[in-house]
N, C-alpha and C positions, 0 to 999 in steps of 0.2 A: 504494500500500500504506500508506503513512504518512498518507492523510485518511481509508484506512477503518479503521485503528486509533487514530484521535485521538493521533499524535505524530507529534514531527520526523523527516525524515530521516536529520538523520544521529542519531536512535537505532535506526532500520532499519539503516544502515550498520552501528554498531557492535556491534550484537547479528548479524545476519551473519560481520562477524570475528569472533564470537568463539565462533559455531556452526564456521565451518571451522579457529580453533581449538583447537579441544576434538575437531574432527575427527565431526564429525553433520553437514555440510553438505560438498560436493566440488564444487569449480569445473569445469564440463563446458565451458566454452567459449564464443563471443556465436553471436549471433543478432540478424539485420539487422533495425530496426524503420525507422516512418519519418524520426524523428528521430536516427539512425546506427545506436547498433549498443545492445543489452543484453545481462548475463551473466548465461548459466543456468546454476543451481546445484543439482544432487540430493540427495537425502536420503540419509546412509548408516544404512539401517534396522537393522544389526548394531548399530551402535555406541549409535541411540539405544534399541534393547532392552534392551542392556545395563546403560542405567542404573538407578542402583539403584531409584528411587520408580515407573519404568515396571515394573521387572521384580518387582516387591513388587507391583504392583495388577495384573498377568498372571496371578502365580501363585495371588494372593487371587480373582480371576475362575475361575479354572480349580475351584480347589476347591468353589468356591461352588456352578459347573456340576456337579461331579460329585457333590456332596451335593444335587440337584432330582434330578438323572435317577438317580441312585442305581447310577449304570456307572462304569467306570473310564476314564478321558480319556485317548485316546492322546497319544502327545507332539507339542509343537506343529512342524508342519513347518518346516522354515529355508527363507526366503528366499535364492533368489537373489541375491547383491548387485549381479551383474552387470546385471541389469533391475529390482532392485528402490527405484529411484529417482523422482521426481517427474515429472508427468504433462508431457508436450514432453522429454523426451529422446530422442533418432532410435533407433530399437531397430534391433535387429543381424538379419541377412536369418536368416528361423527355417530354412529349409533351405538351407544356403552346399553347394556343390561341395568332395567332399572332396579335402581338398592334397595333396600327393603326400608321403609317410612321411618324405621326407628332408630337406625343407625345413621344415617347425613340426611336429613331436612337441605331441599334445595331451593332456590329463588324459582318461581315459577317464572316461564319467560315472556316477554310481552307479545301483547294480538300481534304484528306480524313479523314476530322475531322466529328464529329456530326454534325448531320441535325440541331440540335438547335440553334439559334442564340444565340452570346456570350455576355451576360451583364456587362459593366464595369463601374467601380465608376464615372468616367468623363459625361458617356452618362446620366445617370441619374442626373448628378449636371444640363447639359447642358439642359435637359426638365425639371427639375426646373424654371430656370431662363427663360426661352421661356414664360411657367406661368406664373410667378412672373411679368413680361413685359406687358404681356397684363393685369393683374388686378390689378395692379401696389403695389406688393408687394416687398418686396425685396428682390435681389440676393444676391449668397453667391461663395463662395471662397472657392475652396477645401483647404483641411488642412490632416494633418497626422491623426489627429484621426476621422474627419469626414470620409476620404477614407476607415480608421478602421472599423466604424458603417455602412459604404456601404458592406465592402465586407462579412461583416456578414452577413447583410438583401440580402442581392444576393444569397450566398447558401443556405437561407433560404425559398425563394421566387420567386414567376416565373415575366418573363418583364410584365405579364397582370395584375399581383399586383401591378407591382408600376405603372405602366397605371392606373389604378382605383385609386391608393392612390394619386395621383398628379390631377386626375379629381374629385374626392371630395373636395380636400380643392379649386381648382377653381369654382367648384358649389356653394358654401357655401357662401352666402355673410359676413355673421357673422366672416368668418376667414378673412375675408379681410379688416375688423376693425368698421364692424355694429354691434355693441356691444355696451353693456355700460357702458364698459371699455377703446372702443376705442382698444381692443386687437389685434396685426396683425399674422397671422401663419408664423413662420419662417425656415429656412431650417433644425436647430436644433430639432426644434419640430418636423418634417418632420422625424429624422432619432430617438426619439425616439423610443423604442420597442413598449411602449405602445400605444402613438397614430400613429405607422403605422399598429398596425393591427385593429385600430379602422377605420384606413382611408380605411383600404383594404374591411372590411366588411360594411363599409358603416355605423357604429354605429354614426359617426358625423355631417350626415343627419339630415336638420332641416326642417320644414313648413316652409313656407314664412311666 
């Protein structure tokens, strides 16, 4: 990137930090290359329409259109933010199995939005802690970068994964601190990358 803009690296780096920032750029996670590993980064399309010199030449386009065709412009549809990121981002399965009501409660979606139900960082903190209650683990407290590591695992992930990854660790006696370490699973470990795709394929499956 930096020999086919004619500058250094690290002015890529630091213009980077300073998209994520200002909050236009969100860290999705690596991606194996030959030489180890690279981090992909998505666009957050809200935040950059928002700004002001983008949202002054929108609205100066739109006018312009509606003074040629001489009709009135409907209003511009919103973006998904959930998909509406940069091109290699792993999209979420477009028809997932739906979870059972008592485990992730989802945002129903609007009249003429997608059939899929909308998964958001709260409803999945909120079927944590329903868990956590009955096998008396403990609850957690959304925070900025927890909400961060949700809405990665969401574009990554359909609601029947995290339904599976929240019924494994309540399966499991051993996470609930039958060990012999006395070790308890907590919601950190939960938004781990590693062990939620251990939870999702069921790798943390133990014998009684």
């Amino acid at each position: 990137m930096a020999d086919e803009l004619c500058c250094s690296k690290q002015a890529i780096l630091d213009t980077i930090k300073g998209f994520l920032a200002d909050g236009l750029l969100e860290e999705l996670g690596q991606r194996r290359v030959p030489s180890g590993f690279t981090v992909e980064y998505g666009i957050v399309v809200d935040a950059l329409e928002a700004l002001p010199l983008v949202k002054c030449h929108a609205e100066r386009a739109k006018r312009g259109s509606a003074k040629t065709t001489g009709q009135r412009q409907p209003p511009v549809k919103q973006v998904d933010r959930s998909t509406s990121h940069a091109e290699g981002v792993k999209q979420v399965d477009p028809n997932p199995s739906e979870p059972s009501p008592s485990t992730i409660a989802t945002q129903s979606p609007k009249k003429d939005g997608p059939a899929k139900p909308t998964l958001l960082p709260d409803h999945v903190l909120e079927a944590w802690n329903d868990m956590a209650a009955r096998i008396g683990l403990p609850k957690a407290k959304m925070t900025a970068e927890r909400r961060k590591l949700l809405n990665v695992r969401i574009r990554a992930f359909s609601v029947t994964d995290f339904t599976e990854a929240i019924e494994c660790v309540e399966r499991n006696p051993w996470m609930h601190g039958e060990n012999d370490r006395g070790w308890r699973a907590d919601f950190d470990f939960f938004l781990q990358q590693k062990s939620f795709v251990k939870l999702v394929e069921g790798s943390y499956d133990r014998a009684s």
